[in-house]
C-alpha positions as CSV (number, residue, x, y, z in Angstrom):
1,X,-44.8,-63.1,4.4
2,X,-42.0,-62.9,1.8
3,X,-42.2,-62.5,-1.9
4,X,-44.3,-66.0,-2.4
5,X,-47.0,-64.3,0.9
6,X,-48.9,-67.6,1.2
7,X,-47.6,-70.6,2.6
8,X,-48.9,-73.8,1.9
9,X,-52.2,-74.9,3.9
10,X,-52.4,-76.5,7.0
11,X,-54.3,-80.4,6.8
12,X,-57.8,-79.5,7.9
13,X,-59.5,-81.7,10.2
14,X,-62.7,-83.6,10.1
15,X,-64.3,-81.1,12.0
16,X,-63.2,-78.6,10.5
17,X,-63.8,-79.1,7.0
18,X,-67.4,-79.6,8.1
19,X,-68.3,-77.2,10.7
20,X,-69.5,-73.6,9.0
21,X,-66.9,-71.0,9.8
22,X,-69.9,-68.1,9.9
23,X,-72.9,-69.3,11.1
24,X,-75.9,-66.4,11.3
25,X,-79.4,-67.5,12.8
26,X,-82.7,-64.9,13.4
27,X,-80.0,-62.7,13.6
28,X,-82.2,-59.2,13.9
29,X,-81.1,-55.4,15.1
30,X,-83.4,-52.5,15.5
31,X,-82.3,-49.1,15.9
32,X,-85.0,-46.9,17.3
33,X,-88.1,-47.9,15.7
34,X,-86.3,-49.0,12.3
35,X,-85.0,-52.8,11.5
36,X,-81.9,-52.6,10.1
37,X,-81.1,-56.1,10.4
38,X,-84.5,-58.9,9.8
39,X,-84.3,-62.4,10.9
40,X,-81.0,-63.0,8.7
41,X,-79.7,-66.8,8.8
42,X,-76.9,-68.0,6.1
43,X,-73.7,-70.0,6.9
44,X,-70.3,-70.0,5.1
45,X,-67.9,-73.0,4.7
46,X,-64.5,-72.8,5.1
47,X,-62.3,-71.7,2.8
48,X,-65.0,-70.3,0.8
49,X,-66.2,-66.5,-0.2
50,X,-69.3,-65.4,0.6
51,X,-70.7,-62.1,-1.2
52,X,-73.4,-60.5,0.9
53,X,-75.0,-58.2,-1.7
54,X,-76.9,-55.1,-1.2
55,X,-77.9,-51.0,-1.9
56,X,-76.0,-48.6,0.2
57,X,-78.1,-48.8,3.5
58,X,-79.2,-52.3,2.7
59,X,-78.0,-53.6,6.3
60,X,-74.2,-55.0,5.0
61,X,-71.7,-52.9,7.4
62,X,-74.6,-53.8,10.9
63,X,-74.8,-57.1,9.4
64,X,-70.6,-57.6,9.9
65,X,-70.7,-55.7,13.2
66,X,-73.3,-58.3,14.5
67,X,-71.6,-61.4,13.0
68,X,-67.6,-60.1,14.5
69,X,-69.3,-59.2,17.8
70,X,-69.5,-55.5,17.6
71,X,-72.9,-55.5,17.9
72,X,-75.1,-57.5,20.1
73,X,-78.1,-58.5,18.1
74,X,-81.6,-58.3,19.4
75,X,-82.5,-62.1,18.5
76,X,-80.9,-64.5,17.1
77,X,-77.2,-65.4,17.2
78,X,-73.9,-65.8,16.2
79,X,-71.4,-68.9,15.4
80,X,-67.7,-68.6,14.0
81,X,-65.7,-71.4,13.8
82,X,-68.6,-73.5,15.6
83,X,-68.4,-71.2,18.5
84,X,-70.8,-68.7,19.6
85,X,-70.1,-65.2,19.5
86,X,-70.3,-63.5,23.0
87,X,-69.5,-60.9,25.1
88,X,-67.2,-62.9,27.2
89,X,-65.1,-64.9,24.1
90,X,-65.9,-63.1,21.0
91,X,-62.6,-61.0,21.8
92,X,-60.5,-64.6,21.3
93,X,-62.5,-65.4,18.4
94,X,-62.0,-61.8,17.0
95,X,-57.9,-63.0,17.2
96,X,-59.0,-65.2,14.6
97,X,-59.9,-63.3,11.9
98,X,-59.5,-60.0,10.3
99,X,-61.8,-56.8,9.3
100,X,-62.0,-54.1,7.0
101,X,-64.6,-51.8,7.4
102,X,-63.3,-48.4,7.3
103,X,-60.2,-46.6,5.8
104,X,-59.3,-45.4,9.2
105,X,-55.4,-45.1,9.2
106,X,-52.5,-43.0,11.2
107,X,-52.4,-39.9,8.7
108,X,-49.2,-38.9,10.1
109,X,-47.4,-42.6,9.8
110,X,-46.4,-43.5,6.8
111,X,-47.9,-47.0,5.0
112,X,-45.0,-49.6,6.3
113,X,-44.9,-47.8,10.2
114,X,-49.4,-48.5,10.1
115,X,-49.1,-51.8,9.3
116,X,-46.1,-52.2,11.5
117,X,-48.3,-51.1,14.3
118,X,-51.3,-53.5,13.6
119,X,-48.5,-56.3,13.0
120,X,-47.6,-55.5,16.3
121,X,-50.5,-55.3,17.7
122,X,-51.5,-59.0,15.9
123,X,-49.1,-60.3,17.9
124,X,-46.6,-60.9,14.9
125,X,-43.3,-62.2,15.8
126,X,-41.2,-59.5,15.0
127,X,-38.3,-61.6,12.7
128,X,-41.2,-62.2,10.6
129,X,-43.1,-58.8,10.8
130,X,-40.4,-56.8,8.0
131,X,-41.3,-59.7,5.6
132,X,-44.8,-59.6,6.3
133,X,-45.3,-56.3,5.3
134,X,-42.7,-56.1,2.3
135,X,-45.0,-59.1,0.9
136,X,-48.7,-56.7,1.7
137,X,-47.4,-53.6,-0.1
138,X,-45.8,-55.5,-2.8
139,X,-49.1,-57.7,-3.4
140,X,-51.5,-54.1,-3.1
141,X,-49.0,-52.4,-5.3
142,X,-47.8,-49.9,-2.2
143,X,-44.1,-50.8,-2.2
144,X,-43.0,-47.7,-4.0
145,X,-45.1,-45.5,-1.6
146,X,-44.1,-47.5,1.8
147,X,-42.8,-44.6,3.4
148,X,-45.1,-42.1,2.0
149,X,-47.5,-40.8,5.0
150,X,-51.0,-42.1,4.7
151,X,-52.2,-38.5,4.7
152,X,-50.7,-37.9,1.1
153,X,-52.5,-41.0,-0.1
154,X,-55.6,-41.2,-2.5
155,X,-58.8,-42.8,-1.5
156,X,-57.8,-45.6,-3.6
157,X,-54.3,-45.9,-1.9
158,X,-56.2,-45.9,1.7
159,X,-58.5,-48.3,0.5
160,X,-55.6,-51.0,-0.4
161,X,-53.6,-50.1,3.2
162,X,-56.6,-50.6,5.3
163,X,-57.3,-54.3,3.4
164,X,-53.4,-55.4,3.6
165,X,-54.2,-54.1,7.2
166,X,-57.1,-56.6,7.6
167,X,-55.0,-59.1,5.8
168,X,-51.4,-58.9,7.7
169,X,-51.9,-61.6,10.3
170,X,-53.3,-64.5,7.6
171,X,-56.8,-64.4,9.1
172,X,-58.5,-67.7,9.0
173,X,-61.9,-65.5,8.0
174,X,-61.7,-61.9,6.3
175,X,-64.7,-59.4,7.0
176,X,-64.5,-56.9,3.8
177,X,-67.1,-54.1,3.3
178,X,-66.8,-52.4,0.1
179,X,-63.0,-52.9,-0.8
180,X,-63.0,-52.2,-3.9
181,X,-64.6,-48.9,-3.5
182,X,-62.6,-46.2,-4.7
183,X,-60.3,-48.8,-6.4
184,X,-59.9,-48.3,-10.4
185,X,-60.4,-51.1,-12.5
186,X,-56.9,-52.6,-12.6
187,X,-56.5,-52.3,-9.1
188,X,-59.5,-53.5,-7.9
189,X,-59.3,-56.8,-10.4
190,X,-55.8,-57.3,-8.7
191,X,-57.5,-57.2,-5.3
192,X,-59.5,-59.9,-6.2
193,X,-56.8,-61.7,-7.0
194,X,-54.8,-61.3,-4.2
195,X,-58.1,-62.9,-2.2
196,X,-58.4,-65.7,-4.4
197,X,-54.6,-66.8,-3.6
198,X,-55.8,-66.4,0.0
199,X,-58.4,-68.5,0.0
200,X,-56.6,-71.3,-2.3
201,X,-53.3,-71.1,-0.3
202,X,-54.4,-70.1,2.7
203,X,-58.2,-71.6,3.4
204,X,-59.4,-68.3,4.1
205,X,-62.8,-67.8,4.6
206,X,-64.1,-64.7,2.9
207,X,-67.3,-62.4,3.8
208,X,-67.3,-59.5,1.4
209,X,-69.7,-57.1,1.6
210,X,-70.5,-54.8,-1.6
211,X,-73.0,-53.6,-3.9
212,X,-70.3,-53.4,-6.7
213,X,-70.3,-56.5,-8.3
214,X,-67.7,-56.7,-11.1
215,X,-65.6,-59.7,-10.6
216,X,-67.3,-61.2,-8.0
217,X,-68.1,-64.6,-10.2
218,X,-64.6,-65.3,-10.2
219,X,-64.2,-65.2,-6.1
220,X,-67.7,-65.7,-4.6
221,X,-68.8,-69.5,-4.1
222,X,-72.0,-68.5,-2.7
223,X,-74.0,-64.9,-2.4
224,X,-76.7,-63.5,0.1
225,X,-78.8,-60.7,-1.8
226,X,-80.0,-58.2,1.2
227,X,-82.5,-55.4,1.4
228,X,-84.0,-53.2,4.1
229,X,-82.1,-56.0,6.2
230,X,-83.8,-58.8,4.8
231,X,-82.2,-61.7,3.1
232,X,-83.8,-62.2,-0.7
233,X,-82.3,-65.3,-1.4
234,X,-78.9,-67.0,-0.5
235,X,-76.6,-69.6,-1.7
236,X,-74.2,-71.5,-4.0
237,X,-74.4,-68.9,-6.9
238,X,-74.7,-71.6,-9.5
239,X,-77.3,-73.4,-7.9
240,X,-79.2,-69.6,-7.6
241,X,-78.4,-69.2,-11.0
242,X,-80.1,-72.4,-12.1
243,X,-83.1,-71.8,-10.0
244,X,-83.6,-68.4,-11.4
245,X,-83.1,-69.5,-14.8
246,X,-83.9,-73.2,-15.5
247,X,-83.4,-72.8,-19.5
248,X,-80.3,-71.5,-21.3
249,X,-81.0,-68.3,-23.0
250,X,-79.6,-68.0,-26.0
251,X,-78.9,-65.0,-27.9
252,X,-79.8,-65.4,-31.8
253,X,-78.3,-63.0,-34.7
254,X,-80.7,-62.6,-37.8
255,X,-80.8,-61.0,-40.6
256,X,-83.4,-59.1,-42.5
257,X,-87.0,-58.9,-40.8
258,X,-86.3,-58.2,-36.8
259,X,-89.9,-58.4,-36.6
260,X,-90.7,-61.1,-38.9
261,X,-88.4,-63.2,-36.7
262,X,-89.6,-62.5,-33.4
263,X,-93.3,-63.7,-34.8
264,X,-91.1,-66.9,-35.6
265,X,-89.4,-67.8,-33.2
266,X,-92.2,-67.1,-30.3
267,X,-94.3,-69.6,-33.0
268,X,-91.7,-72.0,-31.3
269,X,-90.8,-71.3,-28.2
270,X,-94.7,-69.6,-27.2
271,X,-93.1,-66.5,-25.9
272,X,-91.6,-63.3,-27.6
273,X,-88.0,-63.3,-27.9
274,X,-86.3,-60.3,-26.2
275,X,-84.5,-57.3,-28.3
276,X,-81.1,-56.0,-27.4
277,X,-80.4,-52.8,-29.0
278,X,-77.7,-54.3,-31.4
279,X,-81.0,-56.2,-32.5
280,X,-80.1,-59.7,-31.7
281,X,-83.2,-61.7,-30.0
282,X,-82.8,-63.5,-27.1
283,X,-85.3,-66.4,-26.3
284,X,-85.1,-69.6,-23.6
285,X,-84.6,-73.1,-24.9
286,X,-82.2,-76.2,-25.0
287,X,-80.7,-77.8,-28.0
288,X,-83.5,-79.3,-29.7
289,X,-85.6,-75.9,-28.9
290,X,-82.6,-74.0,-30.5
291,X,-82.7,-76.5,-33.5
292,X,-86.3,-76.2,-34.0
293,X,-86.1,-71.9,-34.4
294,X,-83.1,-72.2,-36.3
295,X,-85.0,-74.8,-39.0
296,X,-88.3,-72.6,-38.3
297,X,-86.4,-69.4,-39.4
298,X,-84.6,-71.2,-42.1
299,X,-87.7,-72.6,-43.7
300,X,-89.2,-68.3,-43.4
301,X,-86.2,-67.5,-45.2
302,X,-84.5,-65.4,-42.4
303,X,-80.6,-65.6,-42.5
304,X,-79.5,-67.0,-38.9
305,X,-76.2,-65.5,-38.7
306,X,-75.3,-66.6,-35.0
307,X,-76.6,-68.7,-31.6
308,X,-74.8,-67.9,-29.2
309,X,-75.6,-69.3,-25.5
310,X,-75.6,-66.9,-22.5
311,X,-74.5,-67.1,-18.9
312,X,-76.3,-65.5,-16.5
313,X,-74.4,-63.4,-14.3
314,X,-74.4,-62.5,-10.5
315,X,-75.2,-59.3,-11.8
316,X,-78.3,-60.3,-13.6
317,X,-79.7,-62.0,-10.2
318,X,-78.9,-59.2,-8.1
319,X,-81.0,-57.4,-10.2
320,X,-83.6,-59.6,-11.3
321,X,-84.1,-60.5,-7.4
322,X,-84.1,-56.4,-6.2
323,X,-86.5,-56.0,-9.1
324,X,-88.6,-58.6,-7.9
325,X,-88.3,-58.2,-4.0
326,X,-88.3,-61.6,-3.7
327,X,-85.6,-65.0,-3.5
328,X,-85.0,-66.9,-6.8
């Protein structure tokens, strides 16, 4: 890597455009007498980021161990890159890709000499390696603390090392579980970044794992919503969205009589508007339901002061769909 990390994209081919890079199918694991991991089938296309969303103990970290091939599931199986994970190749396929589960470093090497040692062990050349790791710690914001030992660094400052880590060989597909844990906000929105760029220059395939889901609109093309190792619901997040919602929402500012208003606008729509507590009303409809309240309000003599559409959020279904225990 060297100060512009990404070069430009290799020409896909046909196949590979079309062929899933993760493909999961019945995949199941039982530990004892508990399933951790339930009949869980999604795929992932290339070059796009999959968010695999879940509580803390929801199945996420089992899930990546079964899909890279550190775990052997109990049924079901495994494809990456059209292949199927094995005991016998999944150590070529695992040369593929990259993995960041853990912020296991050398305390006693400092950040450039541990990713000098995965580079190395990578199989980076070595006239490129120096570059390739000025371009990680620059990109993670490490470069002032490159020859700092690991065992002076925060949680946060482990957490960036062991993604540049994941990250130094240009993986065709990146396994993250919970990288921006421990991050703060400016940090981990910068992380995000830095993936995006991968997958645009790069056509890196993403799986990130997480239950913190600030930011994830901007990277995640499609999102799996897991529980006690079951899959809720799973793909494109718009098409989720729409399913989940099928009207806008729009969010309505009034002024005088809250109450009047809600009996007003559920004359129109047949259903009470919800309150926010800044008291603006939020109610379902499209633009000649919206022009109906507005005229129905009007003609009450309640001030409308503002509609304002809403966008659902991932954050919304993740919650909604928990809530529910059920897909959208």
């Amino acid at each position: 890597m060297t100060a512009q990390p990404f070069p430009p994209p290799a020409a896909a081919s046909a196949a590979e455009t079309t062929t899933p890079t993760v493909r999961a199918s019945g995949l199941s694991k039982r530990f004892g007498e508990r399933d951790v991991v339930s009949d869980l089938s999604f795929s992932v296309a290339p070059g796009h980021a999959f968010g695999l969303l879940g509580p803390n103990g929801s199945g996420k970290t089992t899930t990546v161990r079964l899909l890279t091939g550190l775990l052997t599931p109990d049924r079901g199986e495994v494809t990456l890159f059209g292949e199927p994970v094995t005991r016998t190749g999944s150590d070529e396929l695992r040369r593929r890709i990259g993995v960041q589960t853990d912020t296991n470093l050398y305390e006693t090497l400092s950040a450039r000499e541990n990713l000098r040692t995965w580079g190395a062990l990578y199989g980076i050349p070595r006239p490129e390696l120096d570059d390739r790791i000025d371009a990680v710690l620059t990109v993670l914001g490490l470069q002032e603390r490159a020859g700092s030992l690991v065992g002076e660094f925060s949680k946060g400052m482990r957490q960036k090392l062991s993604v540049g880590r994941a990250v130094m060989h240009e993986p065709d597909l990146l396994f993250l579980d919970e990288p921006t844990a421990g991050l703060d906000p400016e940090a981990a929105a910068d992380l995000i970044d830095y993936l995006k760029r991968m997958i645009r220059s790069l056509h890196t395939t993403v799986i990130i794992c997480t239950h913190q889901l600030h930011g994830l609109e901007s990277l995640c093309d499609d999102i799996g919503i897991i529980r006690h190792g079951r899959l809720l619901t799973a793909g494109p997040v718009a098409g989720l969205l729409a399913r989940r919602w099928p009207e806008r929402r729009q969010q309505l500012t009034v002024g005088g009589d809250t109450a009047r208003a809600r009996e007003v606008v559920a004359s129109v729509t047949g259903r009470p508007p919800t309150v926010d507590d800044a008291g603006r009303l939020g109610f379902a409809a499209g633009e000649d339901g919206v022009a109906a309240v507005v005229a129905a309000l009007v003609r009450a003599g309640i001030p409308v002061h503002a509609v304002v559409p809403e966008t659902p959020t991932i954050e919304q279904l993740y919650f909604a769909t928990l809530e529910e225990g059920t897909g959208a």
